[in-house]
VEXFIPA-544295 format. One line per 3 residues: their letters; for each residue x, y, z of C-alpha. Coordinates in steps of 0.05 Angstrom, whole numbers, plus 5000, padded with zeros to 4 digits. Layout:
% VEXFIPA-544295
a	X,Y,Z | ...
% end
This chain:
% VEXFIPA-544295
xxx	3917,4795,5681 | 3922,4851,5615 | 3975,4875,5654
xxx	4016,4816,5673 | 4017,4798,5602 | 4038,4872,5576
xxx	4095,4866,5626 | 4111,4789,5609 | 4118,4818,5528
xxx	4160,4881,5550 | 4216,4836,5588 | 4209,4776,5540
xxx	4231,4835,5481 | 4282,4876,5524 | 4343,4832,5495
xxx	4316,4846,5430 | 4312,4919,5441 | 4374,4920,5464
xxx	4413,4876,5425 | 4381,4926,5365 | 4408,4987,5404
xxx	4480,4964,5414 | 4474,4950,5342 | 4451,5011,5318
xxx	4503,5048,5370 | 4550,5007,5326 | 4543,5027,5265
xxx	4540,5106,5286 | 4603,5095,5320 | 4632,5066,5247
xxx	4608,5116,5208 | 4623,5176,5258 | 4703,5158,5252
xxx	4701,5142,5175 | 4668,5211,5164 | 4721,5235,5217
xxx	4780,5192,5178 | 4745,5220,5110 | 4749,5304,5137
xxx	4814,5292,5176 | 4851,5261,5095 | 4808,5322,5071
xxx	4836,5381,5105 | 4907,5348,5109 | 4907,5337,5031
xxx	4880,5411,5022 | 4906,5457,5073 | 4973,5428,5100
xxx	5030,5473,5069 | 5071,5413,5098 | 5045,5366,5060
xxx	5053,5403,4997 | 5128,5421,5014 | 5138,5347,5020
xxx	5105,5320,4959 | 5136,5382,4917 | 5201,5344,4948
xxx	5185,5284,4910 | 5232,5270,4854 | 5231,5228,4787
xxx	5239,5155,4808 | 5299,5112,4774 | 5327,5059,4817
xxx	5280,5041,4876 | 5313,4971,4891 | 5332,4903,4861
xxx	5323,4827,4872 | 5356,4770,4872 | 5353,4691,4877
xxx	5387,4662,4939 | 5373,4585,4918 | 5329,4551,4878
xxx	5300,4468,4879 | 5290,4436,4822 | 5257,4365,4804
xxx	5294,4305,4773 | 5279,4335,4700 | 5304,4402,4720
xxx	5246,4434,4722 | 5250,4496,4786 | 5208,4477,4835
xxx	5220,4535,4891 | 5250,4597,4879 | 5282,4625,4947
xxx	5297,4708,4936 | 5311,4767,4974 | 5286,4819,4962
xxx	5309,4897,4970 | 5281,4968,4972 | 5334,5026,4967
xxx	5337,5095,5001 | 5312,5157,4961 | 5381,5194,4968
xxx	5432,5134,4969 | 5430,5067,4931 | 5475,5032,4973
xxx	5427,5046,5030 | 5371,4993,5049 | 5299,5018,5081
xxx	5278,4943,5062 | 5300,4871,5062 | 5254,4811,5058
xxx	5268,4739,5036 | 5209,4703,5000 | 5196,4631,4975
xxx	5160,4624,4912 | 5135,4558,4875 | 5163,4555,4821
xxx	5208,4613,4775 | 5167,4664,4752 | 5149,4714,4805
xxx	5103,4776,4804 | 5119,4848,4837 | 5066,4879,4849
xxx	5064,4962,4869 | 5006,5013,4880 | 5025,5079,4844
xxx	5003,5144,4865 | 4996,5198,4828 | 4986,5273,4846
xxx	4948,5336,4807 | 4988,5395,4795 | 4951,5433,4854
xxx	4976,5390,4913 | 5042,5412,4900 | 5075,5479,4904
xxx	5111,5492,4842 | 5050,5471,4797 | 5087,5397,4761
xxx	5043,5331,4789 | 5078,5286,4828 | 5074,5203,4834
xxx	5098,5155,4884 | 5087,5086,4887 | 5077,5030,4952
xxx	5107,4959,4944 | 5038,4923,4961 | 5057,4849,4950
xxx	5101,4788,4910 | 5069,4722,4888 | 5075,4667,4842
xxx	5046,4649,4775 | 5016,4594,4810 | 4988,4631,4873
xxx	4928,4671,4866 | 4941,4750,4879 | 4913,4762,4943
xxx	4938,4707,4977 | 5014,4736,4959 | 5064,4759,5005
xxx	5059,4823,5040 | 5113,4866,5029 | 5095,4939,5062
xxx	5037,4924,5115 | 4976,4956,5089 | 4962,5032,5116
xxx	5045,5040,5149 | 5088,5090,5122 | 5142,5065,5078
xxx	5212,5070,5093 | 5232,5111,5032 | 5193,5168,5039
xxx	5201,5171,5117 | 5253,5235,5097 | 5201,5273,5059
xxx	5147,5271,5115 | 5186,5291,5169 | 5158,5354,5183
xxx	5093,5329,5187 | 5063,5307,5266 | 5059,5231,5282
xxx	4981,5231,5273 | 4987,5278,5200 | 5029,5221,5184
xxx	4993,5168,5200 | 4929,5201,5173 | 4968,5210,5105
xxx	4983,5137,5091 | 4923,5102,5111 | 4887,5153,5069
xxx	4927,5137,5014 | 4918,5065,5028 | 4849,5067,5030
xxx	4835,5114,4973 | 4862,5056,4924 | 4790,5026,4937
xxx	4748,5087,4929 | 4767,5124,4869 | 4712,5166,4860
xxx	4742,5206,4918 | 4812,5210,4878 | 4793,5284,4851
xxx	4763,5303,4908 | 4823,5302,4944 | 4871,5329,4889
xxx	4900,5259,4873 | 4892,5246,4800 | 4904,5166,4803
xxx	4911,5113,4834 | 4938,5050,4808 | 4962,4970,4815
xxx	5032,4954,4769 | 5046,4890,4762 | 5112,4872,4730
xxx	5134,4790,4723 | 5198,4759,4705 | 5228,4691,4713
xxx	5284,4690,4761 | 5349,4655,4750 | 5404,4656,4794
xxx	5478,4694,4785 | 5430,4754,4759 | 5404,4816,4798
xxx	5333,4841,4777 | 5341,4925,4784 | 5266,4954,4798
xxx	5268,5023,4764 | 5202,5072,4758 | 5205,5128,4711
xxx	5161,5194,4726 | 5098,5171,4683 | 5090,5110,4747
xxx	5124,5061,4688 | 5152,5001,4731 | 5198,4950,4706
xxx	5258,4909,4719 | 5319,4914,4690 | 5358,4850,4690
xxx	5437,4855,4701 | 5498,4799,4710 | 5514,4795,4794
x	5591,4817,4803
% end
């Protein structure tokens, strides 16, 4: 009968067990490719002469793109209600070019931009001078909590204006680069480690009013602002 019951307990637990070892198998799985992720950003960031060709290639930041209101509601008192705007992102090499075009509807006037700047130590690039670029991460309203804003580069992609730069980089170097860099915004005790000396959210705000284009410009210190001009 001892051993009817040892074998009753040893099938009643076997979900158990197993259930725990698909867990456990899991987890190793996780932590085997972030370790993997972690080493591949590592030894791309350190050793690629590629990579440090095409950051040295990186120059000071003026005009990166410009918005402007398409149409706006208001109430009976005047008062904007939407804000409809579109939204642009210029090529490195030619201001005339587009790598982006959205169109966004805001409550109310006053909209935020909102960038992620990088910027690089003097020993990830070749001639010695750091380095900075920045990722447009999101737009929102002064009524909208962050977060819940509107995407404007998906999270980890590469974005349009540096495609040039990183050209002579593989597909997966690429793709490793840019989710790193993604990533690394939330872990910034590994910013050193991997020869990035900060990473950082700019937020710039403005209230929008139509017949006016709002020029983004970004000077080499990561300074972003708009600069607000009369639409010809």
């Amino acid at each position: 009968m001892s051993l009817i019951r040892n074998i009753v307990k040893i099938l009643a637990s076997l979900p158990t067990l197993i259930f725990a070892v698909i867990i456990i198998g899991a987890v190793y799985l996780v932590a085997i490719g972030i370790y993997k992720g972690g080493t591949a950003l590592n030894d791309l960031l350190s050793e690629n002469k590629n990579l440090k060709k095409a950051l040295t290639n990186l120059t000071d930041e003026s005009k990166i793109g410009y918005a402007k209101v398409l149409s706006q509601t208001k109430d009976d008192k005047g008062k904007v209600l939407t804000t409809t705007l579109r939204f642009v992102e210029t090529s490195r090499d030619n201001e005339l070019k587009h790598v982006l075009q959205r169109e966004y509807t805001i409550e109310g006037d006053v909209v935020h931009f909102d960038a992620l700047i990088v910027k690089f130590s003097d020993k990830m690039v070749m001639d010695g001078r750091k380095r900075s670029m920045y990722l447009w991460r999101r737009i929102y309203g002064e009524k909208m909590q962050p977060d819940s804003g509107y995407a404007i580069e998906e999270f980890g992609s590469e974005p349009g204006r540096y495609s040039d730069i990183m050209r002579e980089l593989s597909i997966e170097e690429r793709q490793v680069f840019w989710a790193g860099i993604w990533d690394l915004a939330n872990d910034p005790e590994k910013l050193s480690e991997y020869g990035i000396s900060a990473i950082y959210g700019s937020v710039t705000y403005t209230q929008l009013r139509p017949k006016l284009i709002y020029v983004f410009r970004i000077t080499s210190t990561g300074l972003l602002y708009p600069e607000v001009i009369p639409e010809i």
